[in-house]
C-alpha positions as CSV (number, residue, x, y, z in Angstrom):
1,X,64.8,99.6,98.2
2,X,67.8,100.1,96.0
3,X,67.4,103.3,94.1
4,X,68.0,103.1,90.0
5,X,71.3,104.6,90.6
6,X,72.7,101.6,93.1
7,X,71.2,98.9,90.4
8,X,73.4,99.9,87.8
9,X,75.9,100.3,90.0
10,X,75.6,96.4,90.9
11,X,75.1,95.5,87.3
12,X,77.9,97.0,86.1
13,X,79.9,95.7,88.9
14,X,78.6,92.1,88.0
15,X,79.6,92.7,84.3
16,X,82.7,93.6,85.3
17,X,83.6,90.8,87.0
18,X,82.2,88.6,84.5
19,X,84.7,90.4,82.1
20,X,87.9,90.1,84.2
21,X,86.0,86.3,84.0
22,X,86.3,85.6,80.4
23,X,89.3,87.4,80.0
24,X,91.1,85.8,82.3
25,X,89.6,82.5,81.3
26,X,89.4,83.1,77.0
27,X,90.9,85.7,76.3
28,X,89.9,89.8,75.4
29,X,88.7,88.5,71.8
30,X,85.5,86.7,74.3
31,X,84.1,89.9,75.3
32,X,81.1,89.4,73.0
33,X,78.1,91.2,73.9
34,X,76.3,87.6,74.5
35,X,78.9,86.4,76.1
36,X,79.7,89.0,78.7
37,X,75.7,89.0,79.3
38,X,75.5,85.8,79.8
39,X,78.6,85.4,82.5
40,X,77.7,88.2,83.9
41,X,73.3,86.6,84.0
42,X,72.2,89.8,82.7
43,X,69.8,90.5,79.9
44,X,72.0,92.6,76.8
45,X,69.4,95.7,76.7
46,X,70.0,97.3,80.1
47,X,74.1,96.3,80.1
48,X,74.6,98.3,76.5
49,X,73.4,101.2,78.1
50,X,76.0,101.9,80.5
51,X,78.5,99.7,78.5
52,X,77.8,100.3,74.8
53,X,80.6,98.6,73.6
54,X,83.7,96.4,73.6
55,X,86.3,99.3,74.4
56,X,84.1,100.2,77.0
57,X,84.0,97.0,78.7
58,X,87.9,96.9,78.4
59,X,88.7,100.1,79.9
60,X,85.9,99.6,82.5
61,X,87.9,96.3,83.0
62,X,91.2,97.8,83.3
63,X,89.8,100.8,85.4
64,X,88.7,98.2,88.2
65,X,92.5,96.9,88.7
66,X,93.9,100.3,90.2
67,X,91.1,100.5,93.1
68,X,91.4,96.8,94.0
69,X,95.2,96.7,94.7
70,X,95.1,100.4,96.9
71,X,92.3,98.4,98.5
72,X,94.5,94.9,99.7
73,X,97.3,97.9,100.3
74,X,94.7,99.6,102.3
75,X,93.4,96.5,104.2
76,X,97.1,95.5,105.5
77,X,97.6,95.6,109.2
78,X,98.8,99.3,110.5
79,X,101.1,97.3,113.3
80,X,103.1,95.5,110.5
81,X,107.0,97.3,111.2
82,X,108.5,99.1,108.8
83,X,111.7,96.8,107.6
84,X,111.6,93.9,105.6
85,X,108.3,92.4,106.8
86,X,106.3,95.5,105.6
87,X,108.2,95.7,102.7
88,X,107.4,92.1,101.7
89,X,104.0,92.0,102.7
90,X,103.5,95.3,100.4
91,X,104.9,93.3,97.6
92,X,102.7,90.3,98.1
93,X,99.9,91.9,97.6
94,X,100.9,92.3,94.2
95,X,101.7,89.0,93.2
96,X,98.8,86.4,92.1
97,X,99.1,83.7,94.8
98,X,95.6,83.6,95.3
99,X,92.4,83.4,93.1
100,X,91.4,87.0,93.4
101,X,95.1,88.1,92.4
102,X,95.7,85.7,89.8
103,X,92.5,86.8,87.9
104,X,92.8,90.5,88.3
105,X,96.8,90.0,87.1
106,X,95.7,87.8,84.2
107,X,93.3,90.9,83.1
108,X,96.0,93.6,83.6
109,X,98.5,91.5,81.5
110,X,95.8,90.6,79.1
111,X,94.8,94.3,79.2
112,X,97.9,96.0,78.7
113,X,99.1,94.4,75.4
114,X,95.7,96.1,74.5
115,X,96.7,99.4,75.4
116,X,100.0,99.3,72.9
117,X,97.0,99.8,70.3
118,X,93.6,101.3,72.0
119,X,94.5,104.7,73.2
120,X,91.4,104.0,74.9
121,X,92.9,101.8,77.4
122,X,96.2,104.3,78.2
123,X,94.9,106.1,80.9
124,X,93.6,103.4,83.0
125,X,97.0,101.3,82.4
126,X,98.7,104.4,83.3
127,X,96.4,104.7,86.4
128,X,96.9,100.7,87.1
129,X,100.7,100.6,86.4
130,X,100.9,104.4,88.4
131,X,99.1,102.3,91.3
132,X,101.8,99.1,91.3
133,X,105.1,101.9,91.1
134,X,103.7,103.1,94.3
135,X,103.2,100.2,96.1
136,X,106.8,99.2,94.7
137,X,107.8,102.9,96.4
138,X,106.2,102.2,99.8
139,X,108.1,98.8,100.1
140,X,111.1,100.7,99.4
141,X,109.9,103.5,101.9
142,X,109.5,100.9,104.5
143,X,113.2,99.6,103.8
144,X,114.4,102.9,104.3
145,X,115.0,103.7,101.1
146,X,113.2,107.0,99.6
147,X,113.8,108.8,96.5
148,X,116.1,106.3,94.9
149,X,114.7,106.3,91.4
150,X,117.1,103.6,90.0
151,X,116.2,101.1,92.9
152,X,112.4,102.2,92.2
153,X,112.4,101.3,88.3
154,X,113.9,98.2,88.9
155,X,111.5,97.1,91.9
156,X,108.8,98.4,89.8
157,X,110.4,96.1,86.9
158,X,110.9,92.7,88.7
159,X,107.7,92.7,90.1
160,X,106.2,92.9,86.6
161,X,108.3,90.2,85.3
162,X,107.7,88.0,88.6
163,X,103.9,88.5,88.0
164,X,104.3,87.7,84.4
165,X,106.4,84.4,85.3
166,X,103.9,83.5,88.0
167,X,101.1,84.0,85.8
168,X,103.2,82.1,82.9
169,X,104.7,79.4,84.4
170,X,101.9,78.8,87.4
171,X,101.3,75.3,87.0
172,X,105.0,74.6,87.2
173,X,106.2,77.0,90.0
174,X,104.8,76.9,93.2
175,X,103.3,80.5,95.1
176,X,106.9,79.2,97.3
177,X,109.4,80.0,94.2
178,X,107.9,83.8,93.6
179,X,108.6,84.7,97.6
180,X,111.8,83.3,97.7
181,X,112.8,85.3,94.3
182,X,110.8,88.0,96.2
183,X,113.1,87.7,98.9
184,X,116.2,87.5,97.2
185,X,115.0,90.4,95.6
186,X,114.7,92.3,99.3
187,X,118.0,91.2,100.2
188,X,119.8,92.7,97.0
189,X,118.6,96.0,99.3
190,X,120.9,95.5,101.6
191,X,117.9,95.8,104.3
């Protein structure tokens, strides 16, 4: 039997996703107390107490996205060589080419014109945008280069703007288009 403890741990989790949901889907303006409850098929009462309001469901939000990349980072196969291959496979992960990606991306873009204005939301965009520099660093790592802070901001720059085109422009450029700028992007390395 689940102890209190691991049930609001599960309904938070299930609010959360039904936030990342309705942003992703209409926008941070949705995150209405009724409407989170009822994405997320929980009663209002218990979700309040744990997430009493709006800023707190949007930082909550934005505090998932750093675990979830270090966890697809985590997950990638130890054998992968360093060179090119680990270096795009890193940089994959970061790009929304599937579901999971494309609504977790959708949140942190959403999400982070928030933070200009919510204080509230800095750290965890900090945390979030901390997370995708380092993945950016470890595909650079794996290319051999290390400590090249010029090649690192602008890594850490065109993988924004490719996940903001993606995300964009999805419906008229295919997952195919963002690895070959991807890879264009690798070859500029000289690697």
């Amino acid at each position: 039997m689940a102890t209190n403890a691991e049930n609001i741990r599960a309904r938070d989790a299930k609010v959360i996703a039904a936030a990342w949901r309705l942003i992703a889907s209409t926008g941070v303006a949705s995150l209405t107390v009724k409407a989170l409850a009822d994405e997320a098929g929980v009663a209002p009462s218990p979700m309040l107490y744990t997430m009493p309001s709006q800023a707190v469901v949007r930082e909550r939000a934005m505090e998932a996205i750093a675990p979830s990349v270090r966890d697809r980072v985590s997950a990638l196969p130890g054998d992968l060589e360093e060179g090119s291959e680990r270096s795009r496979a890193l940089l994959t992960l970061l790009l929304p080419l599937d579901e999971e990606r494309w609504l977790e991306s959708s949140v942190l873009v959403a999400l982070s014109a928030c933070a200009l204005t919510e204080p509230g939301l800095q750290p965890a965009w900090r945390e979030v945008d901390g997370t995708i520099r380092d993945v950016c660093a470890q595909a650079l790592r794996a290319l051999g280069i290390r400590g090249d802070v010029v090649a690192l901001d602008h890594l850490h720059t065109f993988m924004n703007g490719l996940v903001a085109q993606l995300l964009n422009r999805g419906e008229d450029r295919s997952p195919q288009w963002a690895l070959t700028a991807l890879d264009h992007e690798l070859q500029s390395y000289g690697r």
